[in-house]
Every structure is written in structure tokens, then in C-alpha cells.
N, C-alpha and C positions, 0 to 999 in steps of 0.2 A: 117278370118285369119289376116288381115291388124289390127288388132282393139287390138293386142295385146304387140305391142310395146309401145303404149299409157299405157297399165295398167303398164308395166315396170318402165318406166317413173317414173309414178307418185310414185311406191312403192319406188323408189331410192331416191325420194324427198322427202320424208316423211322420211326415213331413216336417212338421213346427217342432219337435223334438229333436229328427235330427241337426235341422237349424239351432235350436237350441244349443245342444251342443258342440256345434261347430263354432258357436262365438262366444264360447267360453274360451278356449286355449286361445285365444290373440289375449284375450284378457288378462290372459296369466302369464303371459309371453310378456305382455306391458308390464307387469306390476312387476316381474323380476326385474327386468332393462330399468323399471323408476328404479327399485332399490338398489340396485349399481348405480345406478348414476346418482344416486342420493348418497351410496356411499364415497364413490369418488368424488363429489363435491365436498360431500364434509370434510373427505381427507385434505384435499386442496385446501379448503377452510381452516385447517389447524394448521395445515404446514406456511402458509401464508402468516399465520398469527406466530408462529417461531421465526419466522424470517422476520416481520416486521420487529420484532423483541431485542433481534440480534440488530439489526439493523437499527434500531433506538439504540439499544447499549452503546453500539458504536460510534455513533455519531457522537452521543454524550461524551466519550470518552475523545473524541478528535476537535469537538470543542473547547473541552478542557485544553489539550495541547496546542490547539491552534492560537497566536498572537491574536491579542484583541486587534480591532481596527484602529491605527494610526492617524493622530490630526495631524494638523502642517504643525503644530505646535512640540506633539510627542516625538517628531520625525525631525524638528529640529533639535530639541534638547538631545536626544539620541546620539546625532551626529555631531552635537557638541561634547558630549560625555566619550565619545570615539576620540574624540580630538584630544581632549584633555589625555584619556589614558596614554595616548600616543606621545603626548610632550612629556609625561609624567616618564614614560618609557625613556624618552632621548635624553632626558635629564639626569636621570639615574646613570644611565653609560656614561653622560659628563662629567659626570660627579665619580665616577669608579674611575676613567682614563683622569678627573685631575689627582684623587689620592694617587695612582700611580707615579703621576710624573710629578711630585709633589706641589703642585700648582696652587697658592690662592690670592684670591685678589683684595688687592685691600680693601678694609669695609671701615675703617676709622680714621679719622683725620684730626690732626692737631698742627693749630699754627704753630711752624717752625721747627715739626719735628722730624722732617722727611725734605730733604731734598732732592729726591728723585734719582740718587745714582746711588750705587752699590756700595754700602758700610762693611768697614769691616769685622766690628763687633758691639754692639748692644752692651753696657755692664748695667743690672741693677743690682744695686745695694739695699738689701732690707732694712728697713727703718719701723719705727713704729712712732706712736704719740710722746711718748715722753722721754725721746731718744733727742731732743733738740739740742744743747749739749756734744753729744758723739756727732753730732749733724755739722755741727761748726769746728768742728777739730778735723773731719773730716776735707770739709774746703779749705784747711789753711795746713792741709799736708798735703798729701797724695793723689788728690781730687780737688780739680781744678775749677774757677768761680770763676763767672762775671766773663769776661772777652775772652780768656783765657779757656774756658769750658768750650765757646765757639769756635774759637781757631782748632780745639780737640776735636771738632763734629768733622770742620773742613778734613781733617787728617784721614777721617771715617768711622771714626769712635766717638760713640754717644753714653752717656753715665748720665745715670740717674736713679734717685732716692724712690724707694717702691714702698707704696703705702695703699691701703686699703680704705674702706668709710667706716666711720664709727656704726655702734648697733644702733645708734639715735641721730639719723640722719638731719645733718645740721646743722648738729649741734657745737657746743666753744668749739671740741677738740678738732672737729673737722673746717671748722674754721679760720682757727690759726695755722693747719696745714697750708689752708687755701690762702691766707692771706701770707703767709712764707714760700708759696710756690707765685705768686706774684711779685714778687722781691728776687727773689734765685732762678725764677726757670728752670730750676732741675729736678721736679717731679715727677714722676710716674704713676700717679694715682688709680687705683684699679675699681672701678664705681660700682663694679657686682661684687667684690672683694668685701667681707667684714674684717677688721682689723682686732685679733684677739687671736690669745696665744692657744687656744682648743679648732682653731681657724689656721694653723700655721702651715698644715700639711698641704691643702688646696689653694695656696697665696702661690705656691708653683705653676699651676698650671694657669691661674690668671693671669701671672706677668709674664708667663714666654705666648700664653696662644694671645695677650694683650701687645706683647712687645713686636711679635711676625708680623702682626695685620697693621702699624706703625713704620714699622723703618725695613726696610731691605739689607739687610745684614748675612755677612758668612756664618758668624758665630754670637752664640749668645750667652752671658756669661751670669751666672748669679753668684751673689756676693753675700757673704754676713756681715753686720755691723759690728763684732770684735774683731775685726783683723784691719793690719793696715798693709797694703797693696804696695807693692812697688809695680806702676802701672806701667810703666815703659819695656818693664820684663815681659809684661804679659804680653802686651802688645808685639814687640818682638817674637812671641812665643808662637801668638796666633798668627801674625804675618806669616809666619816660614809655615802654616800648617793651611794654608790657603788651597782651596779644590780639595779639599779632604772632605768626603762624601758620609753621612751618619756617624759622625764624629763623637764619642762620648769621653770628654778630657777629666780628668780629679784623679785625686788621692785614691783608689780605688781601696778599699777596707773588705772586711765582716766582722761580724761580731755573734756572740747570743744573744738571744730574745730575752728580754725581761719581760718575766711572766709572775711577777709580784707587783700586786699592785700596791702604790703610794712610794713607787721607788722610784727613782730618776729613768727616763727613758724606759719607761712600763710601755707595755704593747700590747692595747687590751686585742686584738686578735693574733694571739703568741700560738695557737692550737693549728694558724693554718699554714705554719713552718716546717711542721713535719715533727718528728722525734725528736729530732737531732736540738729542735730550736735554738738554730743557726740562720740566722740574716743571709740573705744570697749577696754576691759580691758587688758591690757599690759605690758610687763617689761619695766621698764624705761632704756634708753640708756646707762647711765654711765656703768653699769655693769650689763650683765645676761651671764646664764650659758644653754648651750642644749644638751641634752642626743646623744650617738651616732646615734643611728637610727633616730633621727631629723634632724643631719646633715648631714645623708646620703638624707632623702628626699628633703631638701634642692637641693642637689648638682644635684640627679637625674631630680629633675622637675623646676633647675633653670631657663631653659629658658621659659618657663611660668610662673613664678611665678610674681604676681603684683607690683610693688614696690609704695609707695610713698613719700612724700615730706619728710618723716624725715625715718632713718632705723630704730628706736624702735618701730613703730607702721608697717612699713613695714614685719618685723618680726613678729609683733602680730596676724597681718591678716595671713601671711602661717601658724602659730598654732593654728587659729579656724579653718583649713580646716581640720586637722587630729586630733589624737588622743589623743592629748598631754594632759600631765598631769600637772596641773600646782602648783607651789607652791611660793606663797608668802612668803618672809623671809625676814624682818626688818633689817636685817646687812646688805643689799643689798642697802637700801635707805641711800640716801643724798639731801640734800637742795641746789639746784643753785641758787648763788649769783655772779652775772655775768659769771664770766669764772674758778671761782673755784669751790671746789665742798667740802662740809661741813657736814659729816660724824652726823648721828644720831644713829648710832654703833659702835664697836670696828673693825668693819671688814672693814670700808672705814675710814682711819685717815686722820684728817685733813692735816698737815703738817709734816713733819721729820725733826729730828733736823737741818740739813744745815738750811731747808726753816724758820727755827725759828729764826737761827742766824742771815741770811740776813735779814729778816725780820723785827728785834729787832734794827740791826746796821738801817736799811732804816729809822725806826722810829724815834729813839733817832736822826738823819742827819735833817729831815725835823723839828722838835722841836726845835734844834737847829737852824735852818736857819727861822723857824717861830721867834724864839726870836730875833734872830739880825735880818731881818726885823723891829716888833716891836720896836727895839729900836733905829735903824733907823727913823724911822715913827717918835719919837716922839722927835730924836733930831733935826730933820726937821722941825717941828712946832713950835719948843722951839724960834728954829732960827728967 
């Protein structure tokens, strides 16, 4: 009987041990599932923190591109600056279809010198300051004064002395211009114009893009002040040449370049003629004539246009750029002999009768005073 508390015993010891080990393995079953699951969170956890990184970069990057927020303020300048570039747009095609159809509207006005119907030719005559002299010989030959210059406008022919402003605006000499174009009405004064003979080359293109935007005219004519015109020829000339489309009328010439300087008609850019330095073919200065749509491209594309050393080959060059049509006419040409100009037609005369009379008396003066000299001389020697 004693012998059965011992087996007791030992069945209770065996008992709590196997329980023992029976709740170990859940425990270890747990602790592997924690460490999964701890590792797949932390994986989550890192892949979360690259997505959120990306997803910052990108954002930063579509805020940079994205337009800020718009006030009613930003939103109207906006659609004002749309606006602008769009007229900015239509204006440029207006301005391309008017150089085409050689269109421009007048932008200067002078009492009485446009009367509104279609001239048939523009003459100016270069003058300068202290040409007053040739200016008065001029209105009591060939060129007409006082009532008689107007009944020549009614005709369709306007003439007028073409002068530029002194370097010293103001001053006598432009003064006495002004107070002599108050007396004649027959100037042409070009007010961006300096009057000076290193200035001669660009006095071209102020008086024809000055003379287009002025009077409506077919033809426009530029004159030197050594020649004397028979203007009725010309006229004549231009009338039969009426609807004749980039017209280029003169003496058409070339010459060589003179590439010495301090020499008559020096060319200080002679190097961009080529070899040859040879002039390309040109009206000669005394007198050429240009169609209206000539002197409308002129006036348009003044401020680019090239000038150089002399204005008849300056004009020649902007007529090889366009269309022009050119015609050589022999009544155009004269032969310079010093400062006068010696007519090889009827249509540039040499002299008018004043300049003959003075002329003739200057002669028979020096003959005279050559004789008494002479006879001087040889009462001298007798002695």
C-alpha cells in the first residue's frame, strides 16, 4: 500500500514535462510567423519610402512645369499680349501685300503742294547755300516763277529747288533759305537732310522717299544745278512714257573705280567692285528719271539702302536689286567740262540766252583788257 504514492509522483512528473514541451513548439511556430511578418513589414516599409521619394520627385518636377495660378489681372494682360501679337501678325501681311502692290499713304503735308489728282512728274533740282545766283538764272530761263510755276503744277508738273538744313540748325544759312522759299514757293527742303557735300550721296534718297509721300506723281525726276533743261522736251518725253511700270530713264554709263584717294570721284569702298573695278551700269547724275513704284521702294526700304561715294552710282546699286527696267536715252547725256555741263541733245542745252549775253560781254571785257595789257607790255619795252 505504501508503494503507491511513489507511482503517483512520478505519473505527475512525466505529465508537466510533457506539457512542457508541448507549448514550446506554438512558441516557436510564433516567433518564426513574428519574424515574417516583421520582415514583410519592413519590406513594405522601405518600398513605401521609394514610392514616396518617387512620388516627391515627381511632383516637384510637375510643379516646376505646371503654370503658376492665374489672377483676373495675369489673365487679362495675357489675352492682351495674344492680342497685340495677332495685330502685330496682320500688320506685317499689310505691310508685305502694301510693298507688293507698291502702296503708300501719304504721311506729309504742305500747303499747296498736292492737289489731290495725279501729276505727271516731280522735277527737283539740287541746290545748295550758296548756289542763290544759279537759283535766279534758273527762274528767268527754263524754270518757271511766280503764276507761271502754278499754271505748270495745273499742267501736272511740279519743280522745285531741293535743299537740305544746315549742320547748325537755325542758323543765317538756313534762314535765308526759309526766308527765300517765303518769297518763291519753290522749295523742297528735306528737314532730316544735312546740307554738305560728304552728305551728297543720301540727299537721294531723302528727296524721292520725301517727294512720293508729297505729291502723286508718274515720274520723278532729279536734276543738277549745272545744266539748263529744256523742260518742254522733257515733258514731252515723260508724257509719251506714261504707264510705263519701274521705269529707270538717264544716260546710262560705267566707268572705273577710283581707288586713289585725294583724286576726283575717289571711291573709298573701290575693293567691293570686284577686280575688275568697274562701276556697274548706271544713269549718270546730271539728270535721271524714276518710275513711281521706284520711288515708292526707295522711300520704303530707305533705311537700308546702301549709299555710296557719289549718288548716281548709289542709285544704280538700289536698281540692280529690283525690277527695274531700264532705258538708255541720248537726250539725257552731257559731257562735263569742269562745273558745266555741255548738252549732246536738244534736251539738255547748253546755255540761255542771259548766259550768252553775259557771256559774250565777259569775252569781248577780257580781249579787251588782254589788248591793253599788250599794249602796255610793249610800250614798256619801247621805253
Amino acid at each position: 500500500m505504501e508503494t503507491l504514492p511513489m507511482t503517483t509522483a512520478k505519473s505527475s512528473e512525466r505529465r508537466g514535462r510533457s506539457k512542457q514541451i508541448h507549448t514550446s513548439k506554438p512558441s516557436v511556430v510564433l516567433a518564426f510567423f513574428s519574424c515574417l511578418a516583421w520582415l514583410y513589414v519592413a519590406g513594405r516599409l522601405w518600398q513605401d519610402a521609394e514610392n514616396r521619394t518617387l512620388l516627391s520627385n515627381f511632383l516637384k518636377k510637375s510643379m516646376e512645369q505646371r503654370p503658376k495660378v492665374l489672377t483676373v489681372e495675369d489673365k487679362l494682360m495675357l489675352l492682351g499680349c495674344k492680342d497685340l501679337e495677332r495685330r502685330i501678325v496682320e500688320a506685317e501681311m499689310d505691310l508685305t501685300l502694301a510693298k507688293s502692290q507698291g502702296y503708300l499713304k501719304n504721311q506729309l503735308l504742305q500747303s499747296g503742294s498736292s492737289s489731290g489728282k495725279k501729276l505727271l512728274a516731280v522735277i527737283g533740282v539740287y541746290t545748295g547755300f550758296g548756289s542763290h545766283l544759279n537759283r535766279n538764272v534758273y527762274r528767268g530761263s527754263w524754270m518757271p516763277k511766280g503764276d507761271a510755276l502754278k499754271k505748270l503744277e495745273e499742267r501736272g508738273v511740279v519743280i522745285r529747288f531741293v535743299i537740305g538744313r544746315s549742320a547748325n540748325r537755325g542758323d543765317s544759312l538756313d534762314r535765308k533759305i526759309d526766308a527765300e522759299n517765303r518769297e518763291t514757293k519753290d522749295f523742297l527742303i528735306l528737314e532730316g537732310h544735312e546740307e554738305a557735300q560728304e552728305e551728297l550721296p543720301k540727299k537721294a534718297k531723302f528727296f524721292f522717299s520725301t517727294a512720293v509721300q508729297i505729291w502723286d506723281a508718274e515720274f520723278y525726276v532729279k536734276v543738277d544745278d549745272n545744266i539748263d533743261l529744256d523742260l518742254e522736251g522733257l515733258i514731252g518725253l515723260l508724257d509719251r512714257s506714261r504707264g510705263q511700270e519701274s521705269a529707270y530713264i538717264g544716260c546710262m554709263k560705267s566707268g572705273d573705280v577710283v581707288t586713289e584717294e585725294g583724286r576726283q570721284w575717289y571711291e573709298p569702298e573701290w575693293w567691293k567692285f570686284g577686280d575688275g573695278k568697274s562701276y556697274f551700269r548706271h544713269a549718270a547724275g546730271s539728270i535721271f528719271v524714276l518710275s513711281r513704284n521706284l520711288a515708292q521702294y526707295i522711300n520704303i526700304n530707305s533705311a537700308s539702302l546702301k549709299t555710296y561715294a557719289h549718288d548716281d552710282t548709289s542709285v544704280g546699286s538700289w536698281m540692280m536689286g529690283v525690277r527695274a527696267t531700264y532705258k538708255d536715252d541720248n537726250r539725257f547725256c552731257c559731257s562735263s567740262i569742269n562745273r558745266g555741263c555741255r548738252p549732246l541733245s536738244r534736251l539738255l542745252m547748253p546755255l540761255n540766252n542771259n548766259i550768252i549775253f553775259a557771256a559774250s560781254h565777259a569775252l569781248i571785257y577780257c580781249i579787251l583788257w588782254c589788248g591793253f595789257c599788250e599794249v602796255a607790255l610793249d610800250h614798256s619795252f619801247q621805253m
